[in-house]
C-alpha positions, 0 to 999 in steps of 0.5 A: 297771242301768247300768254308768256314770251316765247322764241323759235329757233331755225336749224344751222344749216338746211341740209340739217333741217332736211335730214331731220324732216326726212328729205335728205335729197330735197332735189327728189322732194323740193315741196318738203324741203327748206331752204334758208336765204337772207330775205327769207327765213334764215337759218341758225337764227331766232324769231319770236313767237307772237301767237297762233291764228286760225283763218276762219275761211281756210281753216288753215293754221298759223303761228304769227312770228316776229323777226328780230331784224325784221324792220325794213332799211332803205336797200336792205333784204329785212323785213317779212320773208320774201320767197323769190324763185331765183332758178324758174321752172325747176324742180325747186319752183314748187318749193317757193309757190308753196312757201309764198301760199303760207303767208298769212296776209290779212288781218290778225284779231287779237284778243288781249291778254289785259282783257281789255278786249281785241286789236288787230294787226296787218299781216300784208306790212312789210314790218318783220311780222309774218304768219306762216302756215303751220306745217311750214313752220314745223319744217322750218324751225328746229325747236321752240321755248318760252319764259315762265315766271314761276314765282306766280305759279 
C-alpha cells in the first residue's frame, strides 16, 4: 500500500503512447501495443495508485490502481477494465488475451500502514479497483507522481 498519495497518468492518444514504447506500427506488433477504449483503460486520464502486489505463485507483479469514475451504474461501461476483442482472430487478438491474463484477480493482502495489521481486498470486484501487471502498466501509463508532506520531513 503506498505510503503517500499517488497518481498515474495515461498518454493523450495511443499513437503517442505506441511511439513512446516503440511500436510506431502496433498492426506488426499488436502484443506491445496499446489501445485506449472507454471500458478499458482510457487515454488522457488519471487513475490512483493504491500499491504494488507481488503474487506469490507467479512471481508476477502488480500495481493495484483505482479508476476515479470506476464505480459501475446500471448500463454504463465503468468500472474495472474490460479488455473485449471487438474484431476476432486478427493480428490484434493477442493484444486483448494478453491484457485480460494481467488482471489481477484474487485477493490483495494489505499490510496497513497504521500498523494496526492487514485487510484484504477482492481484486475479482467490479469496484474500479484493478491490478495490472506490471509491464502492462509501463506500456500504458505515460508518467506517475505522488504528494510529500514535507514539513514531516
Amino acid at each position: 500500500m503506498t505510503k503517500y498519495p499517488m497518481v498515474a497518468m495515461t498518454y493523450k492518444t495511443e499513437e503517442l503512447a505506441n511511439t513512446a514504447n516503440g511500436v510506431p506500427q502496433p498492426d506488426e506488433n499488436p502484443g506491445k501495443s496499446v489501445k485506449y477504449t472507454t471500458d478499458s483503460i482510457v487515454a488522457l486520464h488519471s487513475y490512483s495508485i493504491l500499491g504494488a502486489h507481488r503474487d506469490t505463485a507467479t512471481g508476477k507483479k502488480y500495481i493495484v490502481l483505482r479508476n476515479p469514475w470506476g464505480m459501475p451504474f446500471l448500463n454504463s461501461l465503468r468500472g474495472d477494465p474490460v479488455f473485449v476483442d471487438p474484431n476476432p482472430n486478427t493480428p490484434f487478438s493477442t493484444y486483448y488475451k494478453e491484457m485480460n491474463d494481467a488482471l489481477y484477480k484474487n485477493i490483495w493482502k494489505v499490510r496497513l500502514n497504521t500498523g494496526v495489521g492487514e485487510t484484504q481486498i477482492d481484486m475479482s470486484k467490479n469496484d474500479g479497483i484493478f491490478a495490472l501487471a506490471a509491464d502492462k502498466f509501463k506500456w500504458h501509463f505515460n508518467c506517475f507522481g505522488w504528494v510529500w508532506d514535507s514539513a514531516t520531513h
